[in-house]
N, C-alpha and C positions, 0 to 999 in steps of 0.2 A: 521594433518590439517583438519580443518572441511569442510565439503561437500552439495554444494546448489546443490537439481536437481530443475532445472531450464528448462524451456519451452521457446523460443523464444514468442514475441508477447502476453506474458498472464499476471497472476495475480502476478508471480515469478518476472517481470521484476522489479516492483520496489524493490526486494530483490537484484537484481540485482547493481542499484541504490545505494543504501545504501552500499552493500561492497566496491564502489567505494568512495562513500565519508566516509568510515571508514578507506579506507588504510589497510584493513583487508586482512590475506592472507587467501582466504578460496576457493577454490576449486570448477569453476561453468561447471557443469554438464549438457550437454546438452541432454533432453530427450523427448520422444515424449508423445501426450497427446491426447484424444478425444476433438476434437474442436466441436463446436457449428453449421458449416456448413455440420459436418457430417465426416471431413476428421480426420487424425490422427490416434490414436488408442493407446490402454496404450502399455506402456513399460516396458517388464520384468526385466527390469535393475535400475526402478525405484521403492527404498521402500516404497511409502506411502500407506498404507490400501487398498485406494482408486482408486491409480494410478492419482493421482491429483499433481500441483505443487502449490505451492514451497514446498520444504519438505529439511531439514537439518540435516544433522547427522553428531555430533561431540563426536567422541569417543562413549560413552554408550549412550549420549543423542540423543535423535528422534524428533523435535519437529518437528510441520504442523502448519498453519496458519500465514499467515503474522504477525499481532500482536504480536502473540508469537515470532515469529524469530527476530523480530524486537527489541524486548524490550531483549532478551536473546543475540544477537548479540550487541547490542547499552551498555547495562550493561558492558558485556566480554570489549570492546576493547572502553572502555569509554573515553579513550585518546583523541577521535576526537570530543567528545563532541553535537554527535546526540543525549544526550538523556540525563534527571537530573541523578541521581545516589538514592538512597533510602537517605530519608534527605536533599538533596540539595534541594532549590527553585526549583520549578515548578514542580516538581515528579509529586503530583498529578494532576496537569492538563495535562501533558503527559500520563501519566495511562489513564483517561478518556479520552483524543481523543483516541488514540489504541482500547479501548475497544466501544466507542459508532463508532467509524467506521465500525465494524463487526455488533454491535447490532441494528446500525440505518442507517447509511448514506448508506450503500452498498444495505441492505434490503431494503429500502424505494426506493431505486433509481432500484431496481430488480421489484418491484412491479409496480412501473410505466412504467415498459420498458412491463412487460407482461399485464398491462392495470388490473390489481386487487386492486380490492379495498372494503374494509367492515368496517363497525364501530366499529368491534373489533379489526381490526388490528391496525383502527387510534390510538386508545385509547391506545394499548399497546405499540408501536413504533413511534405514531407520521407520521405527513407527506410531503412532501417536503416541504412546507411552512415553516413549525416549524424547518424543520433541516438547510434550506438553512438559517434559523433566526439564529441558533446558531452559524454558521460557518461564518454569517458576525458580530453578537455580538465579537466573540472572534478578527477579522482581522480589528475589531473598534480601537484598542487599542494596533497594532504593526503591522507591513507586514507580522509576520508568526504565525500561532496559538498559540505561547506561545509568544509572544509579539514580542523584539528585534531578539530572537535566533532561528533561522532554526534548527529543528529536526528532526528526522524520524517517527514524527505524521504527518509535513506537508507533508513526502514522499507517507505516507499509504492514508491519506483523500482526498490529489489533486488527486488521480491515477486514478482511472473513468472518471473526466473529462480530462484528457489529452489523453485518448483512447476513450474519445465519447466525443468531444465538443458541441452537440448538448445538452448535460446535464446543459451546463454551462447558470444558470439562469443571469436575463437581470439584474444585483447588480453589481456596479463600484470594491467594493472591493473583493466580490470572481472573479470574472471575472480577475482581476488588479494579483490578489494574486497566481492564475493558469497560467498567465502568468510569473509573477516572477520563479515560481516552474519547469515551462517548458523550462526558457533559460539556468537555472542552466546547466552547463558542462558538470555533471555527470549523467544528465538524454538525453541529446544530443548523450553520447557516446551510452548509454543503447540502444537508441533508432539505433544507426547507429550499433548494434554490432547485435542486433536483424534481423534489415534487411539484413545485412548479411549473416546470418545465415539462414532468411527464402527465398532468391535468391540462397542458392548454394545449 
């Protein structure tokens, strides 16, 4: 059985998320992590390099990074249908949210939060303007980023703003769109399995 170390309240949670709406049996690992207020501290029990979460290990494989678990988890147990398959409709617009998540949406929105800004970063990343554009071009033309079908791009790209609402720009459809992604079930239980975990 494969292995999520997992951190209550972080970036692992929506890895969390997604093994529930896979129905996947994989094993969530509860470990500690250096938080941002200073509290935590890494855990010896915890493989990644870094001492970072999410981190997954199944059998030989190691991977780190949500995107990657995401698309390696959603492939494997493709039955629940988070994710195209290589060849079905939509691959490549699932590819590209996954990956501009890491390369845009999370950066752009990291650099706003610490107040950085320069004309080379616009120019190579772009800036909230331009990203909040692309993430309402895309939820122009269906409730979830790949149109009719919920995947786990919409799990990875809504996650910020459901742990900082204050991200969420004043656009009827991402606003509308972070709501739909927030009543879902399976981010309800994430969220009540977390608090749990950070009260006991």
């Amino acid at each position: 059985m494969a292995t999520l170390f997992h951190s209550h309240n972080s970036r692992s949670s929506a890895l969390v998320t997604l093994i529930d709406e896979l129905g996947a049996e994989v094993e969530i690992r509860e470990v500690t992590i250096p938080r941002i207020d200073g509290s935590g501290g890494r855990d010896p029990a915890n493989p990644h390099p870094e001492g970072k979460v999410p981190y997954l290990v199944d059998g030989d494989e190691h991977l780190r990074e949500r995107g990657a678990i995401m698309l390696y988890l959603t492939d494997k147990f493709h039955e629940a249908g988070m994710g195209p398959l290589a060849g079905q409709p939509g691959r490549g617009a699932y590819l590209s949210w996954l990956f501009y998540y890491h390369s845009v949406i999370e950066t752009v929105l990291l650099l706003d939060f610490a107040q950085v800004n320069h004309p080379a970063l616009q120019a190579a990343i772009r800036d909230s303007s331009v990203m909040f554009g692309q993430l309402e071009a895309a939820l122009s033309t269906g409730p979830w980023l790949l149109g009719e079908r919920f995947s786990a791009a919409d799990l990875l790209c809504v996650s910020p703003f459901l742990w900082f609402p204050d991200f969420i720009p004043d656009m009827p459809l991402i606003r509308d769109w972070v709501a739909r992604c927030g009543a879902r079930p399976s981010i309800q239980r994430t969220l009540a399995r977390d608090a749990a975990v950070a009260a006991a």
